[in-house]
PLY file of the C-alpha trace (Angstrom):
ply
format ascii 1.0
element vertex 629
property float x
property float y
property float z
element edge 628
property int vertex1
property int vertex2
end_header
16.40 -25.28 80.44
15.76 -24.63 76.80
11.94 -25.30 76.05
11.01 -25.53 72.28
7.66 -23.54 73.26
10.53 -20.69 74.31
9.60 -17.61 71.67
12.66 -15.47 71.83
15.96 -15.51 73.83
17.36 -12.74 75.33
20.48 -13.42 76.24
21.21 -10.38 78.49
22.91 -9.75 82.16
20.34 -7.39 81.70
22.19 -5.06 84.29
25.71 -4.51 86.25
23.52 -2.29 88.46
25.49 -2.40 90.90
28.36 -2.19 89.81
28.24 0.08 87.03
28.79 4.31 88.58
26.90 6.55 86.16
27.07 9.68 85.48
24.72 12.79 85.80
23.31 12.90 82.38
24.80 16.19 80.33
24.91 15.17 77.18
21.93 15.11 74.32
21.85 11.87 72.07
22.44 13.96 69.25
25.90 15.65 70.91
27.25 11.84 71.04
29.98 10.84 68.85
28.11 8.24 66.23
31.14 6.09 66.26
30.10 5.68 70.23
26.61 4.47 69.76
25.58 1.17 68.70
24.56 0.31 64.92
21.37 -1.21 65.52
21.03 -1.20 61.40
22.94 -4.39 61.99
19.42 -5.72 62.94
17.22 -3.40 60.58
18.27 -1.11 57.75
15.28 1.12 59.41
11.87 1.23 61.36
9.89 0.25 58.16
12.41 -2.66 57.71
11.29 -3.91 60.94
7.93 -3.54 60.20
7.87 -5.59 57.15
9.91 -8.28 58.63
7.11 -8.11 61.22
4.56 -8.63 58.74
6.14 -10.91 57.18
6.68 -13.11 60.52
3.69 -13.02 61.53
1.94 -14.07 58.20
3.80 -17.50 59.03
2.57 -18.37 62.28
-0.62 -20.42 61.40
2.15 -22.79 59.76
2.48 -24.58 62.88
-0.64 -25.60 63.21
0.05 -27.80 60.39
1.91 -30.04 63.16
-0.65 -30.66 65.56
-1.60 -34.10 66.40
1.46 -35.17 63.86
5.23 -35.27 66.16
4.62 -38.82 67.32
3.70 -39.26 63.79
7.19 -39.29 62.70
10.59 -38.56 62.94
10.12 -36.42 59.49
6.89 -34.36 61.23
8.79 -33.92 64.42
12.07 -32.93 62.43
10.22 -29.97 60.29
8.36 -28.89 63.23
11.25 -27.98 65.17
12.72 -26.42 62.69
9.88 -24.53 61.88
9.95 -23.51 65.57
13.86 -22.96 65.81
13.55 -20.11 62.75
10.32 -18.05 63.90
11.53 -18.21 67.26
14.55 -16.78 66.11
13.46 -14.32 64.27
10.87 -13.23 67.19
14.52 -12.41 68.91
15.55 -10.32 66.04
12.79 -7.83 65.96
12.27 -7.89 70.25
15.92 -7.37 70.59
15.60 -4.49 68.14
12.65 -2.38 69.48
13.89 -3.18 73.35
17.31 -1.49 72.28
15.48 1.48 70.35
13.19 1.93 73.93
16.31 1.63 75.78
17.79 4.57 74.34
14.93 6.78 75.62
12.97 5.51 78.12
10.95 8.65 77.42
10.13 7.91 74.01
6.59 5.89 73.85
7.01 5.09 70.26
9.93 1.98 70.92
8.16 0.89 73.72
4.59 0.27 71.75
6.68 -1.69 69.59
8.94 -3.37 71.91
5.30 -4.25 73.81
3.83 -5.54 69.86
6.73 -8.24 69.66
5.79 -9.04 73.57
2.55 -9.70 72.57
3.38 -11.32 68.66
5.58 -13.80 71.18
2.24 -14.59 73.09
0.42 -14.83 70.28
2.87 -17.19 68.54
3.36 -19.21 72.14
-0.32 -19.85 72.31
-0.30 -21.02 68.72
2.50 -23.57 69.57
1.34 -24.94 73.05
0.87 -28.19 72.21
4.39 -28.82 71.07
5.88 -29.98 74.73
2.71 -31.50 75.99
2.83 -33.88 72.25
6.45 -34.49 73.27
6.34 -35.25 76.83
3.68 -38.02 76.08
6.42 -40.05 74.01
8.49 -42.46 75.97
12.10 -41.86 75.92
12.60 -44.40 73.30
10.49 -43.51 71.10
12.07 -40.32 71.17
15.81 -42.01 70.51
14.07 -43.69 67.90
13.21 -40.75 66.16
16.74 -39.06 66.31
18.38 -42.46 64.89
16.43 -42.12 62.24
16.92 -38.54 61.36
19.65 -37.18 61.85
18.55 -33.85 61.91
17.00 -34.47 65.19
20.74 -34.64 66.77
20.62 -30.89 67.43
17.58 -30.62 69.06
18.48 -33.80 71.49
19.08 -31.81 74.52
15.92 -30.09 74.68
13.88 -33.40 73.64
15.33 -35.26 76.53
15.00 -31.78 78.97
11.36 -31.90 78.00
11.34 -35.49 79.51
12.86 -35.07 82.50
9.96 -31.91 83.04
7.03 -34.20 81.94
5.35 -34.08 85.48
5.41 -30.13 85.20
4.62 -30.15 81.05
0.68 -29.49 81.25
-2.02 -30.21 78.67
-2.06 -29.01 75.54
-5.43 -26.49 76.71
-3.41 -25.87 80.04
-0.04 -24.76 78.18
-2.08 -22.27 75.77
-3.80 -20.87 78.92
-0.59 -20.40 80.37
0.66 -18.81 77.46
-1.59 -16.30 77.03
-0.63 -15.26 80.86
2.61 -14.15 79.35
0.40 -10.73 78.19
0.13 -9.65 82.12
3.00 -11.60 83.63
5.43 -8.83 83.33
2.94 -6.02 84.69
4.99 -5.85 87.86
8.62 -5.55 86.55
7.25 -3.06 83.56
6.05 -0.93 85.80
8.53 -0.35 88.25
10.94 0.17 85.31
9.06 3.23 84.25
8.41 4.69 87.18
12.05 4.13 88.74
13.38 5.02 85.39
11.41 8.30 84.00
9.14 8.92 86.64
10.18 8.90 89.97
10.86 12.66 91.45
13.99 12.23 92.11
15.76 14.94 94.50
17.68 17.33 94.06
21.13 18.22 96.86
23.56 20.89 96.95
26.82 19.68 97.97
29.93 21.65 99.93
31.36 22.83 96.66
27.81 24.78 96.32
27.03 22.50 93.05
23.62 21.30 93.16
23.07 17.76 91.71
19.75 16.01 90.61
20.03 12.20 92.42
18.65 10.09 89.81
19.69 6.29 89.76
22.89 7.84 87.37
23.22 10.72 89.67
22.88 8.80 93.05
26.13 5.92 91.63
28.38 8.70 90.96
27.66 11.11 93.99
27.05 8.25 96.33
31.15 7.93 96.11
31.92 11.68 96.51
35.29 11.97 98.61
33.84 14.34 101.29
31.24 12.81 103.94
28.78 14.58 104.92
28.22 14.96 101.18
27.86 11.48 100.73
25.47 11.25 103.58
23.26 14.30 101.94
23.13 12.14 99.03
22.24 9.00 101.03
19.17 11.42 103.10
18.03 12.54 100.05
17.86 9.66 97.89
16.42 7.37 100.05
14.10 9.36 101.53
12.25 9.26 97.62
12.20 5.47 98.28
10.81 5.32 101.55
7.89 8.17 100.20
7.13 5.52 97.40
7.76 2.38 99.61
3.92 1.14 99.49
3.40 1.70 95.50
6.97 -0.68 95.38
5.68 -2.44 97.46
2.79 -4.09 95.93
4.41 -3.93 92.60
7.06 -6.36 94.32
4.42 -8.57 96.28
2.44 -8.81 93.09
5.59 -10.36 91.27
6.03 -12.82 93.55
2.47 -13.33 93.21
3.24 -13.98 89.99
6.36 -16.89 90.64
4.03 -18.43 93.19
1.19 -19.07 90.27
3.33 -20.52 87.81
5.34 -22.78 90.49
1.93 -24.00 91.88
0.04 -24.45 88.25
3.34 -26.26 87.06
3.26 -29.01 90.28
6.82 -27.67 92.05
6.50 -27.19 95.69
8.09 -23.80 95.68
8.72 -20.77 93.46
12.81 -21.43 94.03
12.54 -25.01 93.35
10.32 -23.90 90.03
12.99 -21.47 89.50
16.33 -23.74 89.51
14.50 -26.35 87.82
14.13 -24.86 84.24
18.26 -25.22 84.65
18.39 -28.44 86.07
20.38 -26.84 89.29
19.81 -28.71 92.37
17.84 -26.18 95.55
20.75 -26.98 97.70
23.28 -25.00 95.37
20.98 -22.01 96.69
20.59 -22.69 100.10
24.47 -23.77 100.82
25.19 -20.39 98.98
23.31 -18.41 101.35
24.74 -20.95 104.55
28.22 -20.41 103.26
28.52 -16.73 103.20
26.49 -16.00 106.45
29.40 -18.71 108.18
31.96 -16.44 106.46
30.75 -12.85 107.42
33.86 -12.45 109.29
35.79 -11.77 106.01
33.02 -9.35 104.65
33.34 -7.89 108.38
37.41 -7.76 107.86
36.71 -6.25 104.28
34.49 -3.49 106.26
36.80 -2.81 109.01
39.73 -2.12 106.37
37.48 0.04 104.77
36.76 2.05 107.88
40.62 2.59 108.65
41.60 3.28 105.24
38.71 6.24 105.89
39.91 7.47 108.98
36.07 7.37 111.11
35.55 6.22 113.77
32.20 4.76 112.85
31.91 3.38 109.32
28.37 4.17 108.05
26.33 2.86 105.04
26.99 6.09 103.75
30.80 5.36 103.57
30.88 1.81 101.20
31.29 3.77 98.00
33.96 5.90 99.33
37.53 6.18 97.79
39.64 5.13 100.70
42.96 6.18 98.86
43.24 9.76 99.11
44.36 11.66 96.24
43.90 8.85 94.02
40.96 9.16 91.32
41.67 6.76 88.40
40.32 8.38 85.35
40.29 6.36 82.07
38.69 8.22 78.96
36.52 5.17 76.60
39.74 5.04 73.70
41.91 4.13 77.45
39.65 1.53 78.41
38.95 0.19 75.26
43.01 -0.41 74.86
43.19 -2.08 78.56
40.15 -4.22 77.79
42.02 -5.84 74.94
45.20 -6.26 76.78
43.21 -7.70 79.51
42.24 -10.07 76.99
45.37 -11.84 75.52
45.50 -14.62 78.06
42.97 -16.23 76.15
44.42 -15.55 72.76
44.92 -13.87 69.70
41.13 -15.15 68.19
39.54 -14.02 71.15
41.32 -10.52 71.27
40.47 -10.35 67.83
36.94 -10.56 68.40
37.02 -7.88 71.48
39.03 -5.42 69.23
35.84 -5.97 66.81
33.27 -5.33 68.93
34.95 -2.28 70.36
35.41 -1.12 66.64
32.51 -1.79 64.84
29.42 0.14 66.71
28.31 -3.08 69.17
28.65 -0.67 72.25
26.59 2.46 73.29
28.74 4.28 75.50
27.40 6.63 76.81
24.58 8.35 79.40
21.66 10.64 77.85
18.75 11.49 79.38
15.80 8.84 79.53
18.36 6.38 78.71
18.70 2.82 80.29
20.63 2.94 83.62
22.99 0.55 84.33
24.64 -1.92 81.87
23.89 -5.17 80.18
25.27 -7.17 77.16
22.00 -8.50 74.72
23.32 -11.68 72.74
20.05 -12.52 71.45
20.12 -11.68 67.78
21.68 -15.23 66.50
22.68 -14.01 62.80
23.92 -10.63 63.86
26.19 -9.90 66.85
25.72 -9.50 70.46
25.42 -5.28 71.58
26.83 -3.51 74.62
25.03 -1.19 76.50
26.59 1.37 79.05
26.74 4.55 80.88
30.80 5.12 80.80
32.06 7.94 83.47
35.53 7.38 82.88
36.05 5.65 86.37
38.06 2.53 86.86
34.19 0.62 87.45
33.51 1.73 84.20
36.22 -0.10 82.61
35.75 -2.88 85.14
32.12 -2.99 84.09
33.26 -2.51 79.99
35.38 -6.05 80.66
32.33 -7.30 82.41
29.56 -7.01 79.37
32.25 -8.13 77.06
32.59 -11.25 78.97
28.87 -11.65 78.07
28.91 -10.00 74.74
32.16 -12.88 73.99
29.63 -16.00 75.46
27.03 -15.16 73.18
29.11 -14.39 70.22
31.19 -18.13 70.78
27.40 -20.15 71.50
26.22 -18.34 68.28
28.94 -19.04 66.28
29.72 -22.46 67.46
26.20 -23.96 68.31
22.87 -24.72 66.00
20.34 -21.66 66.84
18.37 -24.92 69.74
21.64 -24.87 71.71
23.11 -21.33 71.60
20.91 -20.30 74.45
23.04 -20.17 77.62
21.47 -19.95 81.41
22.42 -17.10 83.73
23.95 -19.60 85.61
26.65 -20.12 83.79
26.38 -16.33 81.76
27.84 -14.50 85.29
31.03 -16.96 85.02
32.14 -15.12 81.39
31.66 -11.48 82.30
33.51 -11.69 86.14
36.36 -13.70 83.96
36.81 -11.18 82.46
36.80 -8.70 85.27
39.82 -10.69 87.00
41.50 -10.91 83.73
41.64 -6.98 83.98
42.27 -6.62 87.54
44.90 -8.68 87.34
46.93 -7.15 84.05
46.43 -4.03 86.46
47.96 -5.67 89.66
50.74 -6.84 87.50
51.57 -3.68 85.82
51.10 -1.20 88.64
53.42 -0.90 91.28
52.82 2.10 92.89
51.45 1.30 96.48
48.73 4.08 96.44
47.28 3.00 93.27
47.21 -0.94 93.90
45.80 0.06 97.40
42.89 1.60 95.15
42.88 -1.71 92.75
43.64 -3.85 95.73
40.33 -2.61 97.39
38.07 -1.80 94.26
38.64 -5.75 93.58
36.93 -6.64 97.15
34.45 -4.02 96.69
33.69 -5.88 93.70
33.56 -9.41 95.81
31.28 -7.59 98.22
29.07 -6.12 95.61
28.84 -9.45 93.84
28.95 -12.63 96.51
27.90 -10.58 99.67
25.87 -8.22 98.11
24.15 -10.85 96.07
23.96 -13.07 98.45
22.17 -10.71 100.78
19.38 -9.87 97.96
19.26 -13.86 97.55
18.58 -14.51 101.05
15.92 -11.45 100.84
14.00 -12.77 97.84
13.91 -15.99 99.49
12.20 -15.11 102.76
9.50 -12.84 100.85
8.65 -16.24 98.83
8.56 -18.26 101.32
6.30 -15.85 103.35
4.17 -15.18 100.53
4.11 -19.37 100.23
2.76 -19.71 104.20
0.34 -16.91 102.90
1.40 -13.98 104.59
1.22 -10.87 103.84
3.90 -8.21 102.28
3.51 -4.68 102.28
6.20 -2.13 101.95
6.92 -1.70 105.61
6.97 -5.88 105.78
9.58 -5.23 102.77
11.11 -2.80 104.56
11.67 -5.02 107.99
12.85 -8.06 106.66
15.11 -6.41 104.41
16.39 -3.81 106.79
17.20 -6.94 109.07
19.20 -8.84 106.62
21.25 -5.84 105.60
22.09 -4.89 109.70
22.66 -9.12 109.96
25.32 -8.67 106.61
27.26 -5.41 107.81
27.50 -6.28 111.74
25.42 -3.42 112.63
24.97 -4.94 115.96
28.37 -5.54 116.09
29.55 -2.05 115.90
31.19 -2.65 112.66
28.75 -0.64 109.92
25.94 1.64 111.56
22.71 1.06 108.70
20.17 4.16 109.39
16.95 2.75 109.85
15.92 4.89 106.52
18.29 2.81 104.35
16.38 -0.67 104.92
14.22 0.61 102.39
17.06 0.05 99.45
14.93 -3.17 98.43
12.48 -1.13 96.33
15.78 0.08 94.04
16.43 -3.21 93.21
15.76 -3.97 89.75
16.73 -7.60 90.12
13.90 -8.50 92.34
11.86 -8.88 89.54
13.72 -11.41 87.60
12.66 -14.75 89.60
15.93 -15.75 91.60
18.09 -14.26 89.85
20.83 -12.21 91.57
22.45 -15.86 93.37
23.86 -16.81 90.24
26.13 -13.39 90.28
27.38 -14.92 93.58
27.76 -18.62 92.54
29.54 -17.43 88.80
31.61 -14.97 91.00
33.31 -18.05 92.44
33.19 -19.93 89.87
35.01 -17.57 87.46
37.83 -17.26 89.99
38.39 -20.60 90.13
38.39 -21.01 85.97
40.58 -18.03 86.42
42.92 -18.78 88.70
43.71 -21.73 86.39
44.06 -19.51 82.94
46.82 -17.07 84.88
48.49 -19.98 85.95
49.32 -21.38 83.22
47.36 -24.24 84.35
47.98 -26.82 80.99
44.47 -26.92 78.69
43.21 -24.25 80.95
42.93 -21.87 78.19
41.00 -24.29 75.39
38.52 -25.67 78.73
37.67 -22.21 78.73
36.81 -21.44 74.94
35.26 -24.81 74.50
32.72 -23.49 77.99
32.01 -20.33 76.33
31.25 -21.78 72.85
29.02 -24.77 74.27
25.65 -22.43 74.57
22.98 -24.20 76.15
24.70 -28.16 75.01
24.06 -29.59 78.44
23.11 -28.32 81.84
24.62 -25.67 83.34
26.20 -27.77 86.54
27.61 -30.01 83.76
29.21 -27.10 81.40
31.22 -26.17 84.39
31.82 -29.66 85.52
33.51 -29.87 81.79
35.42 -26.69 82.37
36.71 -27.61 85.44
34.88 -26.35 88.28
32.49 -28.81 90.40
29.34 -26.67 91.63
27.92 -28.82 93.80
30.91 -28.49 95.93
32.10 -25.44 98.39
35.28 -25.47 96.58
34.66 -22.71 93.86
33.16 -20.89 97.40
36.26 -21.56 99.66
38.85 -20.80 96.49
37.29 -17.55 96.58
37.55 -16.69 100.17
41.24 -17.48 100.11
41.40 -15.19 97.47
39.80 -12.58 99.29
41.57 -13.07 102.81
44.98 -12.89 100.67
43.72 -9.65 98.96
43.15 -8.80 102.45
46.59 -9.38 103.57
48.63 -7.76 100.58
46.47 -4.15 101.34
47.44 -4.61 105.20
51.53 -5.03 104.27
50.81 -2.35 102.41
49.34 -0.38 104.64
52.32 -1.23 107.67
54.69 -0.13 105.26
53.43 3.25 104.03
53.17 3.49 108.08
56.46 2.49 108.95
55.25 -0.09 111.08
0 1
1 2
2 3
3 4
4 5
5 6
6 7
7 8
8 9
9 10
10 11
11 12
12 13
13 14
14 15
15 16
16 17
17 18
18 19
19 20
20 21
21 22
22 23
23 24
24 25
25 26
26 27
27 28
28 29
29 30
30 31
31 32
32 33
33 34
34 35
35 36
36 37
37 38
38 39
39 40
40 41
41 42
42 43
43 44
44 45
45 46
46 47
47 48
48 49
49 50
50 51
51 52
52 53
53 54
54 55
55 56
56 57
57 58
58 59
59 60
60 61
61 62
62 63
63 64
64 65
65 66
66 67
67 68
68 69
69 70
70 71
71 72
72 73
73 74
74 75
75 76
76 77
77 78
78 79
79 80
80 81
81 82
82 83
83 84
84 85
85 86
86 87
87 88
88 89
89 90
90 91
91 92
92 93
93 94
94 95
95 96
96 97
97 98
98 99
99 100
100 101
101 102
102 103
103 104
104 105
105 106
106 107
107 108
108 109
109 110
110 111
111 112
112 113
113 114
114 115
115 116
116 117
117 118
118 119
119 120
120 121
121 122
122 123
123 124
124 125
125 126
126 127
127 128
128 129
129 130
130 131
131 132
132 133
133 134
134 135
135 136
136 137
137 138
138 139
139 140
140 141
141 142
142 143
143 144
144 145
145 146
146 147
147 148
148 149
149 150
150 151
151 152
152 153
153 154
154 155
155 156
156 157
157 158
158 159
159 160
160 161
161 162
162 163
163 164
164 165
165 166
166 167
167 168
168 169
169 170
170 171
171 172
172 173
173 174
174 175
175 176
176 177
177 178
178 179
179 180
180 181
181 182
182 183
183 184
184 185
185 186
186 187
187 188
188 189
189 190
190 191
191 192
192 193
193 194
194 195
195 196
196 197
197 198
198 199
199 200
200 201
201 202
202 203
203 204
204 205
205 206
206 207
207 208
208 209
209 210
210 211
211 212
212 213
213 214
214 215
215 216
216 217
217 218
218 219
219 220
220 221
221 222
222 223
223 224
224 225
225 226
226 227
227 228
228 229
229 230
230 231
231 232
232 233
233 234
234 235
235 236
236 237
237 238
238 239
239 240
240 241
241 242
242 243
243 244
244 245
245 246
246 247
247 248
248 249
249 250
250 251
251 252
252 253
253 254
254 255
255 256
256 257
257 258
258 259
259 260
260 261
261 262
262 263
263 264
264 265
265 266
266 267
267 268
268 269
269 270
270 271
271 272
272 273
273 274
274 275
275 276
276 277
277 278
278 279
279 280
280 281
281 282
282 283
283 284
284 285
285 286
286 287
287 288
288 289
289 290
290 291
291 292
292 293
293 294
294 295
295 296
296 297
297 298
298 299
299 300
300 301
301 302
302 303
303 304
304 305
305 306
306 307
307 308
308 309
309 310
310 311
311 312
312 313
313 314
314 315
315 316
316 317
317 318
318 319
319 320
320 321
321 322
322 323
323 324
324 325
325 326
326 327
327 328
328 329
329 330
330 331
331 332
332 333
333 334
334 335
335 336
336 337
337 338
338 339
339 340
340 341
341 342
342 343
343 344
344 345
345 346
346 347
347 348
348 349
349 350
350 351
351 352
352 353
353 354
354 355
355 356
356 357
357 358
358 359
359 360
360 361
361 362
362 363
363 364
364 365
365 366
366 367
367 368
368 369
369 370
370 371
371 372
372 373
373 374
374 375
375 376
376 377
377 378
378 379
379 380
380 381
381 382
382 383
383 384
384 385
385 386
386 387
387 388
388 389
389 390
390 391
391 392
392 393
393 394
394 395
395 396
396 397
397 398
398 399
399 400
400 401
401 402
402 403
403 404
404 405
405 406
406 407
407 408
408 409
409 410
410 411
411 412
412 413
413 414
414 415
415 416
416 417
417 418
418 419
419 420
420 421
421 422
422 423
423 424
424 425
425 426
426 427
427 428
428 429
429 430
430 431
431 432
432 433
433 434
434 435
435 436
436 437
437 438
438 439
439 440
440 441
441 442
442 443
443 444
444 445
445 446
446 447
447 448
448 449
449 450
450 451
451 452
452 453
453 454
454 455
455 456
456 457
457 458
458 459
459 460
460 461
461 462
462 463
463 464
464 465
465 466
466 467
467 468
468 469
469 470
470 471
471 472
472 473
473 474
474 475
475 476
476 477
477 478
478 479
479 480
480 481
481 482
482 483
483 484
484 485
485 486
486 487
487 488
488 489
489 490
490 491
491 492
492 493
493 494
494 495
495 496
496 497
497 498
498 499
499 500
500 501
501 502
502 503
503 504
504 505
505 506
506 507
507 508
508 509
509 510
510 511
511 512
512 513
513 514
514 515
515 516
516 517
517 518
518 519
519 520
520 521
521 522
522 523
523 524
524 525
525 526
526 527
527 528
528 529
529 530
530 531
531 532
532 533
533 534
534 535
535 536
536 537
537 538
538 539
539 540
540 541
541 542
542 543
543 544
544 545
545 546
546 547
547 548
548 549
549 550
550 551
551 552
552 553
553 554
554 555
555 556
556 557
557 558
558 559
559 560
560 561
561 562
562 563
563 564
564 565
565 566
566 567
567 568
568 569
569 570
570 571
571 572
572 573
573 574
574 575
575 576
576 577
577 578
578 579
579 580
580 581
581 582
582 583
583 584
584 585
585 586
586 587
587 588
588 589
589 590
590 591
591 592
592 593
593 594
594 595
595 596
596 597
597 598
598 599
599 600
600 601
601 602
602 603
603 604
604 605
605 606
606 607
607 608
608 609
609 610
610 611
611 612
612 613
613 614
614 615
615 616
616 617
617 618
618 619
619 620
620 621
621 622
622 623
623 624
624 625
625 626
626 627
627 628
């Protein structure tokens, strides 16, 4: 849902975390290659140009007030407040997007984050200032409202979220209630703040020697890249080790989770929705049931994750596959290495399916400073794509380690970084806004764009055995995976909702029964160590309000849109461009709809299990061959 009280849009995966292998960080910021940072001087020229535009935005707040009492005045009041709205609001973005990216390069560095935290609170100041815009709205019938938009004409562009604020009128509050709730924004994000500094810069993080006598420091970089060494008992050190820091920590995470959901539970309740999910889906018009027959769905189709596993464990040789083994290369002698000028030349190859305009705009990006390549210490783990800045250009951050999920995950932020540049260019600044929902359908697009140029290309059995099986470990990581921290997030709410309580070793429970239920432990088919049940404190996604389905729901979703584009299918292509450029137009179930791909059915779901199962199929020929079976 796009609400006009909404200060500034991020429009951000915010992070591949999962999906994204980092590497130990050796490098200074100052070592890196300038050409292989971002240009944030696309925003501002400098630190004192922020500040002035700062200044200057903030001197124009009052301005507003001007409206109040006046939108059912006229269409001309309503008209200039809007737009009044529409332009601090986007500026708001501007400067947050800039500071955020500044803190992002350092963690460490308190002088990005005071300023990332004075836009945080400019937006709460400016949100208070405007609460009575959606309460003045939501008292005007529906006619009225039409009324208003005949007559100007202006109006037509802000249509979707006139008539969204309607359909919300028995959750809009009063204009006293909306400030109040506005001014919550200042302590809202206590939880998720928190846990991002201490899991980011100050957690102790240990420190393993491994057979080769190196001795490695297990931070969140260090732990994705040595979490997939080839020998085992290495990988198992690193698994000890690291999770052990967890479990030490596991009541400090835990009330900084319980007090999030804390925080979904207050808003759900002061807003009238009988749950935090339904509060949650709601702002994108998504119906519950698209959660809950998610989560039905894949636990009715764990034998394919359970088939995915057991391939796994004879590709490895063991006897037992462990946690400890899911990151493992099961192709011996096979370690796909692709330096950043590689990846950025398979990324745009990847791309031509869709055309020469959108290659065009890939080849751009790649050239012209919107990516930060690189890891350096205190930097931002993980990757995301930020397509909030309207007038500039979306930017790219990752931590590249030359592995084929780096170039995977590359393809994967441009698929955002693409979505937001098509909604900004094609779409008034009160549409370009996009919901996750339909963000996670772009950036996996793109990932089975690449996999398959790679599939088509590569014929050597040994290397599509490693493609073959890095595109399910990409199915588990994103619809199992997902689906598993889905089904978590969902039982905590709902317990917190019956008013029970959740401490870390509650956390630690629930989750560590959900992940056994997932990987058959019971079954014999993945052992979990009782330590590992802790892995819900790591998850930076928990914090983001039902978040992590939509990964699983755009997973199948994109393979369906897809599927459709590599065949050929006729008006596939321009389905597909018109999706990306409509922003925020409609509602997110109806974008898709458009493109082709009906959500409220298990058909995206079931397409995507075929695909799997015949992925499944192609690595066991494969695997009868090389044994002369």
């Amino acid at each position: 849902m796009y609400r006009i009280s909404k200060v500034f849009i991020v429009l951000t995966s915010l992070l591949t975390f999962f999906q994204a292998n980092g590497l130990a960080q050796t490098h200074e910021r100052s070592e890196v290659a300038i050409a292989e940072t971002w240009k944030l001087e696309d925003l501002y020229a400098s630190d004192e140009v922020w500040n002035k535009a700062k200044e200057e935005l903030t001197n124009r707040f009052d301005e507003v007030l001007n409206y109040k009492g006046k939108l059912a005045d006229s269409a001309s009041e309503l008209l200039a407040c809007l737009e009044l709205n529409s332009d601090i609001s986007k500026e708001l973005s501007r400067l947050h997007s800039y500071a955020a990216m500044r803190a992002d390069e350092d963690t460490r560095d308190s002088k990005y984050l005071a300023m990332r935290q004075e836009t945080e609170q400019l937006a709460t100041d400016y949100s208070a200032k405007a609460s009575f815009i959606e309460p003045e709205i939501a008292a005007m019938d529906k006619a009225e409202i039409d009324g208003f938009i005949a007559k100007k004409s202006g109006l037509k562009i802000y249509k979707m979220c006139l008539y969204d604020i309607h359909r919300t009128k028995a959750h809009t509050l009063s204009e006293k209630e909306e400030k109040i709730l506005a001014q919550t924004s200042l302590i809202a994000d206590a939880s998720s703040s928190i846990y991002a500094i201490l899991s980011n810069a100050e957690l102790p993080y240990p420190k393993v020697e491994l057979s080769d006598g190196n001795i490695v420091e297990l931070n969140k970089a260090g732990y994705a890249r040595y979490r997939a060494v080839p020998n085992r008992s290495d990988r198992e050190a690193v698994f000890q080790a690291f999770w052990k820091v967890f479990k030490d920590f596991r009541r400090t995470f835990g009330v900084q989770l319980y007090s999030n959901v804390k925080k979904d539970m207050f808003y759900a309740r002061t807003r009238n929705y009988k749950s935090s999910l339904e509060s949650s889906l709601d702002r994108n018009n998504v119906p519950v049931e698209v959660y809950t027959t998610l989560i039905e769905n894949v636990n009715n189709n764990l034998d394919s994750f359970h088939r995915y596993l057991n391939l796994k464990k004879k590709m490895l040789g063991v006897e037992q596959l462990k946690y400890s083994d899911i990151y493992a290369p099961v192709v011996k002698g096979i370690d796909l290495k692709y330096t950043f000028e590689e990846a950025k030349k398979l990324v745009i190859e990847a791309a031509k399916p869709l055309g020469k305009s959108y290659a065009r705009v890939v080849e751009k990006a790649l050239e012209n400073r919107w990516v930060d390549v690189y890891p350096t210490p205190g930097k931002h783990s993980g990757a995301y794509s930020n397509g909030s800045a309207y007038d500039v250009h979306p930017y790219i951050l990752l931590n590249y380690n030359g592995q084929y999920d780096d170039v995977s995950t590359l393809a994967h932020e441009l698929g955002h970084a693409m979505h937001s540049y098509y909604s900004n260019k094609e779409q008034p600044y009160a549409t370009a806004d996009y919901s996750i929902f339909v963000a996670e359908v772009a950036s996996t697009f793109y990932e089975a764009l690449l996999i398959d140029k790679m599939l088509k290309e590569i014929k050597d059995d040994d290397i599509r055995l490693s493609l073959l099986m890095n595109y399910l470990d990409g199915i588990k990581g994103t619809v199992f995976r997902q689906t598993q921290f889905a089904e978590f997030e969902l039982l905590i709410h709902e317990k917190a909702e019956r008013g029970e309580p959740l401490t870390g070793d509650i956390l630690t429970d629930l989750y560590g029964r959900i992940l056994k239920k997932y990987y058959g432990h019971d079954k014999g088919v993945c052992h979990i160590d009782d330590l590992y049940a802790v892995e819900w404190a790591y998850i930076p996604h928990f914090y983001y309000n039902f978040y992590v389905y939509q990964y699983s729901t755009s997973f199948t979703a994109s393979t369906a849109l897809s599927q459709k584009v590599l065949g050929k299918e006729k008006g596939a292509v321009k389905k597909y461009i018109e999706f990306i450029s409509s922003g925020g137009s409609e509602y997110p179930i109806d974008l898709l709809r458009n493109a082709g791909v009906d959500m409220t059915t298990s058909e995206p779901f079931d397409r995507t299990m075929a695909v799997m199962n015949r992925t499944m199929d192609e690595i066991e020929t494969i695997l009868r061959k090389k044994s002369g079976a």
